[in-house]
PAZAPA-4460 file (N, C-alpha, C; in steps of 0.05 Angstrom, whole numbers, plus 32768, in hexadecimal, padded with zeros to 4 digits):
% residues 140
    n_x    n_y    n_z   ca_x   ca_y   ca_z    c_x    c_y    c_z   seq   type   mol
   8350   7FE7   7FD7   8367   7FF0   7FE6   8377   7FD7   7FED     1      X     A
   838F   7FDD   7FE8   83A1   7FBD   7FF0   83B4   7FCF   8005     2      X     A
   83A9   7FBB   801A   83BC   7FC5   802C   83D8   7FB3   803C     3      X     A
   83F0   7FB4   8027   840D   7FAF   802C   841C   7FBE   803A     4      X     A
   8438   7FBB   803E   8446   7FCC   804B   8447   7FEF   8040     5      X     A
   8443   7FEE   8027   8444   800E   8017   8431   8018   8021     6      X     A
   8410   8008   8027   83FD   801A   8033   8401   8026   8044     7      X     A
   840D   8011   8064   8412   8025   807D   842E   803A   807D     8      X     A
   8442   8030   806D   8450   8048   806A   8447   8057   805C     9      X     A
   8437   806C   804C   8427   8076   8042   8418   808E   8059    10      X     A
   8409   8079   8064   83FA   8087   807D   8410   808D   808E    11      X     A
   8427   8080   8096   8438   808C   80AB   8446   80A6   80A6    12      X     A
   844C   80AB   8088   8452   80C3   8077   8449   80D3   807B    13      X     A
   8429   80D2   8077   841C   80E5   8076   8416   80EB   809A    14      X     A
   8424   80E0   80B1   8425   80E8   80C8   8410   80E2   80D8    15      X     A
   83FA   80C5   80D1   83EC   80BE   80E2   83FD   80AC   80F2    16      X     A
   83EE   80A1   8106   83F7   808F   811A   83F0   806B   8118    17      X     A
   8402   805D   811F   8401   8045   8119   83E2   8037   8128    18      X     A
   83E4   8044   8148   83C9   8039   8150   83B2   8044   8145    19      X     A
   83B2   805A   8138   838E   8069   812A   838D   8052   810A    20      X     A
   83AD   804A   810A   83AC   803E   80ED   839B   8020   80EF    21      X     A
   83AC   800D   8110   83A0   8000   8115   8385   7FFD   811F    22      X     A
   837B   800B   812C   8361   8017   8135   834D   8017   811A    23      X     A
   8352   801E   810C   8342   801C   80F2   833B   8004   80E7    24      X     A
   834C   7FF7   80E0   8355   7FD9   80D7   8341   7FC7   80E1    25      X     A
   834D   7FD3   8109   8338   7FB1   8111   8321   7FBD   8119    26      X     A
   8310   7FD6   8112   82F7   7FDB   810C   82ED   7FCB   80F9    27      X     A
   82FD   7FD6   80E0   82F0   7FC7   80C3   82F1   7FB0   80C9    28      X     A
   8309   7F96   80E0   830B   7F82   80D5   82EC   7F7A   80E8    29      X     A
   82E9   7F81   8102   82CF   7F79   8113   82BC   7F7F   80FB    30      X     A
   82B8   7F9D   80F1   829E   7F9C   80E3   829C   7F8A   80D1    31      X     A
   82B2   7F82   80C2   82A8   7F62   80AE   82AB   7F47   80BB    32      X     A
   82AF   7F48   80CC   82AA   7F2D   80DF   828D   7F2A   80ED    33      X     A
   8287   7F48   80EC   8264   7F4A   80FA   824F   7F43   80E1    34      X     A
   8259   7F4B   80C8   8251   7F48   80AE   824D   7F38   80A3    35      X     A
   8259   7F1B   80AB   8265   7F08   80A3   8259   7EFD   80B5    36      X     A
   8258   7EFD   80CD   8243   7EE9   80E4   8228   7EEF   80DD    37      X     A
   821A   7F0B   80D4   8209   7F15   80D7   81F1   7F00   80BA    38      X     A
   8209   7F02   80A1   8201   7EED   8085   8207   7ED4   8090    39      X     A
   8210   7ECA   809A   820D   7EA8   80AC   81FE   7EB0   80B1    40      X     A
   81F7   7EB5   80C7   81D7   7EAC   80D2   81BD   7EBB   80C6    41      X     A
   81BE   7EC8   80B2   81AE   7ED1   809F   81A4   7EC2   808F    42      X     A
   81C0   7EA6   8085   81C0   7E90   806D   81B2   7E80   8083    43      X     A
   81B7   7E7C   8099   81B0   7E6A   80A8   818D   7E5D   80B1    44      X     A
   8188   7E79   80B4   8172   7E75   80C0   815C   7E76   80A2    45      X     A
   816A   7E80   808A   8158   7E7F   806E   8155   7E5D   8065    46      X     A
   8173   7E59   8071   8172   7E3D   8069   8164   7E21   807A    47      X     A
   8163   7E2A   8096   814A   7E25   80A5   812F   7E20   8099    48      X     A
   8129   7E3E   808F   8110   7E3A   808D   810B   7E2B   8075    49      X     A
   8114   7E2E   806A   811C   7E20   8047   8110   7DFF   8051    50      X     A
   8122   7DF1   8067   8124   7DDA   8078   8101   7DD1   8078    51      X     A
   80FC   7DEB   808F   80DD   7DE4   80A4   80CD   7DE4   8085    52      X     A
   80D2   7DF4   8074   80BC   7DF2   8065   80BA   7DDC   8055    53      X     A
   80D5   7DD2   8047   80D2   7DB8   8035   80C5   7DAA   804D    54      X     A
   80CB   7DA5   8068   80C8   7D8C   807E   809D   7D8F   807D    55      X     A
   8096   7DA7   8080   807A   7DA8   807B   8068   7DA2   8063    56      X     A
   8070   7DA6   805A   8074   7D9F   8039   806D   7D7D   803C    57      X     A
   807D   7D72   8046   8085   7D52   803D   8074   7D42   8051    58      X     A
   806F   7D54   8069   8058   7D48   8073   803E   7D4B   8075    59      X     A
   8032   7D62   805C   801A   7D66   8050   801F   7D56   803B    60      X     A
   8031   7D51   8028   8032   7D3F   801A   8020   7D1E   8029    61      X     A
   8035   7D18   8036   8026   7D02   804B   8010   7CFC   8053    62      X     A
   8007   7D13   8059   7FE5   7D11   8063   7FD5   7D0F   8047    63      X     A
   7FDB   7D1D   8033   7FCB   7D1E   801A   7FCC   7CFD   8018    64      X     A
   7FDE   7CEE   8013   7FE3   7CD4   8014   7FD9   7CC1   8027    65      X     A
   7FD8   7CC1   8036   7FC3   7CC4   804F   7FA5   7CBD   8048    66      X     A
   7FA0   7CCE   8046   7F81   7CE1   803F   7F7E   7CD2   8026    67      X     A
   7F8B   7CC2   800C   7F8A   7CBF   7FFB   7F80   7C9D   8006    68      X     A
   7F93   7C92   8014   7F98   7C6F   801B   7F76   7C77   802D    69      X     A
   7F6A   7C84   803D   7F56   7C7D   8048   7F3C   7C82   8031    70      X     A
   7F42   7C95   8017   7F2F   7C92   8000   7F2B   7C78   7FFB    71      X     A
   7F46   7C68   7FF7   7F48   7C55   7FEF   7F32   7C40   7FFB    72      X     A
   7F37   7C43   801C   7F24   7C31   8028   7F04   7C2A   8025    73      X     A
   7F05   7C55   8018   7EE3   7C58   801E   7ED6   7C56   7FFE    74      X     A
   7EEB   7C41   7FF3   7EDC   7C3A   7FD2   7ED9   7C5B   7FC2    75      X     A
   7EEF   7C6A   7FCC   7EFA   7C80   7FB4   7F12   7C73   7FA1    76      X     A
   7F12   7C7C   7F90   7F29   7C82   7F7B   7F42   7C90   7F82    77      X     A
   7F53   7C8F   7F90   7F63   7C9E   7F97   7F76   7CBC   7F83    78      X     A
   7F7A   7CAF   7F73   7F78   7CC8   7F59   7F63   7CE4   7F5C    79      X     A
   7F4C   7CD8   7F62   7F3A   7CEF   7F62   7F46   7D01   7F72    80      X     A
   7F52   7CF7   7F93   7F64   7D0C   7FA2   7F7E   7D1D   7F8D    81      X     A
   7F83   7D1D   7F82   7FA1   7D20   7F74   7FA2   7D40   7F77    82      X     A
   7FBC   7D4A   7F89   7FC4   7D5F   7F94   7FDB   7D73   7F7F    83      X     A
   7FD4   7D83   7F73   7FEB   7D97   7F65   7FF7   7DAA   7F72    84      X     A
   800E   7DAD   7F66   8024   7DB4   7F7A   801B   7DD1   7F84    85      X     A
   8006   7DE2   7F73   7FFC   7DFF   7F7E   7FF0   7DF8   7F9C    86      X     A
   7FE2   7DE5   7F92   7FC9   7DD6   7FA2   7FDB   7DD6   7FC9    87      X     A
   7FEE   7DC3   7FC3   7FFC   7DBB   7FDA   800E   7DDC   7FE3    88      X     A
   8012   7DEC   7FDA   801E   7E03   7FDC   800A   7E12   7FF0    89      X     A
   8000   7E14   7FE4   7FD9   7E1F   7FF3   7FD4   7E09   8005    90      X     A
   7FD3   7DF3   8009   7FD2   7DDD   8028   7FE4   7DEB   8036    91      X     A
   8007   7DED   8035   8017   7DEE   8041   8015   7E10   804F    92      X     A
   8006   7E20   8045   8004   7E3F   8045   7FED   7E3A   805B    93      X     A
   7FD7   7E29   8054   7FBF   7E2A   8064   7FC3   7E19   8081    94      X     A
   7FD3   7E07   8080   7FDE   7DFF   809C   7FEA   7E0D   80B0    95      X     A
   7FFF   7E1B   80A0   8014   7E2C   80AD   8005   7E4B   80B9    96      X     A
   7FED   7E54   80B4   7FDD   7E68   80B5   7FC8   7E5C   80CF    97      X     A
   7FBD   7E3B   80CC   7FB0   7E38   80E4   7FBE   7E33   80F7    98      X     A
   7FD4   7E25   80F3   7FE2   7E24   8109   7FF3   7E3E   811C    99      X     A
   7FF1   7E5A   810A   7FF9   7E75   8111   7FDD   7E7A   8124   100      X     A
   7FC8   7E74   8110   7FAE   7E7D   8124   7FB1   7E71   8141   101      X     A
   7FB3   7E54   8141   7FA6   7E42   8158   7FC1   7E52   816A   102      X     A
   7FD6   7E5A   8169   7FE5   7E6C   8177   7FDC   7E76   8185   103      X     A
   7FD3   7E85   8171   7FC8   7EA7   817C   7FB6   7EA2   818A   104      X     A
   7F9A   7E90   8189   7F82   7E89   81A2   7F95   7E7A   81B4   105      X     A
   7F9D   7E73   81AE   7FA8   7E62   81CE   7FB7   7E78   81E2   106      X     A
   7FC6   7E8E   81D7   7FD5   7EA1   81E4   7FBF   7EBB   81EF   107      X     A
   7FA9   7EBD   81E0   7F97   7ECC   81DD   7F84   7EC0   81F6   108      X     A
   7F7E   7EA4   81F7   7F6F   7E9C   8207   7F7E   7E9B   822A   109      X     A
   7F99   7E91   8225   7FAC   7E94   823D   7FA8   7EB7   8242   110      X     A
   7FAE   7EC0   8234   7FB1   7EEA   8248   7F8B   7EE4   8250   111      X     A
   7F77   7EE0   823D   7F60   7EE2   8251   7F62   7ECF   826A   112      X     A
   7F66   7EC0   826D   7F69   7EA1   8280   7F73   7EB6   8294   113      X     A
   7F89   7EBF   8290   7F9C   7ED2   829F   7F8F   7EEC   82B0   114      X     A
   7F81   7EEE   829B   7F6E   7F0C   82A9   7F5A   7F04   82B9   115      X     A
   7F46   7EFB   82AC   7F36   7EEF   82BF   7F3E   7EDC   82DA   116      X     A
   7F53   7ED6   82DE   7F64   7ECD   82FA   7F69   7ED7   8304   117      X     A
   7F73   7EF7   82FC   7F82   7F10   8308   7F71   7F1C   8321   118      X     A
   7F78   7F18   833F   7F73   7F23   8351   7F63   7F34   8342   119      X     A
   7F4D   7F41   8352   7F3C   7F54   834F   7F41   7F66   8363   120      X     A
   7F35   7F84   8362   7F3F   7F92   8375   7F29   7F95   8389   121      X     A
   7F35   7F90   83A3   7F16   7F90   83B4   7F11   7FAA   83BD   122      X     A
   7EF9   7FAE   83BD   7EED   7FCB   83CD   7EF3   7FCC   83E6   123      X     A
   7EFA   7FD3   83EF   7EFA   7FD8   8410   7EE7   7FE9   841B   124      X     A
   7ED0   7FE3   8427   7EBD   7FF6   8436   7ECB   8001   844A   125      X     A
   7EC8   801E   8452   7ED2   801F   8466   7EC2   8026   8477   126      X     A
   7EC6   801E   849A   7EB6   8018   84B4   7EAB   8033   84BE   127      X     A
   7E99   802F   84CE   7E8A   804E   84D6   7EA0   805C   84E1   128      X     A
   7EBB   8055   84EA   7EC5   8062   8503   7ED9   8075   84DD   129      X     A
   7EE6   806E   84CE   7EE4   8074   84C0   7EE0   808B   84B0   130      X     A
   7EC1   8089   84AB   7EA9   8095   849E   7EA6   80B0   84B2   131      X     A
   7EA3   80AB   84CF   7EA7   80C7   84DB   7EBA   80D0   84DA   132      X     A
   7ED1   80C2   84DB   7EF4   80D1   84DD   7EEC   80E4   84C1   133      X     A
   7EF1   80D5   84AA   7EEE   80EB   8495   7ED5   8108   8493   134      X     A
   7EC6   80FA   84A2   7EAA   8113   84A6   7EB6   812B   84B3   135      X     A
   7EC6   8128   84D1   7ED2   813B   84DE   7EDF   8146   84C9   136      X     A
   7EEE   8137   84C3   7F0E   8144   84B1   7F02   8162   849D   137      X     A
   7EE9   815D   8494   7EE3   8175   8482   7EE8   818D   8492   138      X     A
   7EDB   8184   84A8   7ED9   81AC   84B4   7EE8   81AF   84C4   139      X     A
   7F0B   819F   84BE   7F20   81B0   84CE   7F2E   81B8   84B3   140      X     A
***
């Protein structure tokens, strides 16, 4: 739809109104501006993660290197360490999974921490004077 001056004279022809005409318009134009914010931060946050992951990545890289220079110390071959790229894929999967776990106990261990802190409810005995008040009360 191209909408020029022929379109709204068209619609004015046919006897709609200029505001239901405009009314329409800056619906459509909000809904592709919501559409359009909505793919930004869609690209955004894909491209984020894209970010955290190469950034984890490069610092398991590191540690393998790491881990390799202290072979070195302990009269290994350093080669014998030698990491393939499946290999480091599966490091970076198995980090990102303990570090989900150690989450979950620490939040898991805080709500027990929590519970077991939680006021308890106390019994209240109640006193002989009490204990007869309710005794009477049956047989009125």
């Amino acid at each position: 739809m191209v909408m020029d001056k022929n379109y709204f004279l068209a619609r004015l022809a046919n006897g709609e109104d200029m505001d239901t005409i405009g009314n329409e318009i800056a619906a459509m134009m909000t809904e592709a501006i919501n559409e359009h914010n909505a793919n930004l931060e869609a690209e955004a946050k894909r491209q984020a993660e894209v970010e955290k992951e190469a950034a984890k990545r490069d610092l398991i890289e590191e540690m393998v290197d790491i881990i390799k220079e202290l072979a070195i110390l302990e009269g290994m071959d350093p080669d014998e360490l030698q990491v393939t790229d499946e290999e480091m894929d599966q490091l970076v999967t198995a980090f990102t999974e303990m570090f989900a776990a150690m989450r979950d106990l620490k939040k898991m261990f805080a709500d027990l921490e929590a519970h077991a802190t939680a006021p308890k409810a106390t019994k209240v005995t109640p006193t002989d004077e009490q204990i007869l008040a309710d005794f009477i009360k049956m047989f009125n």
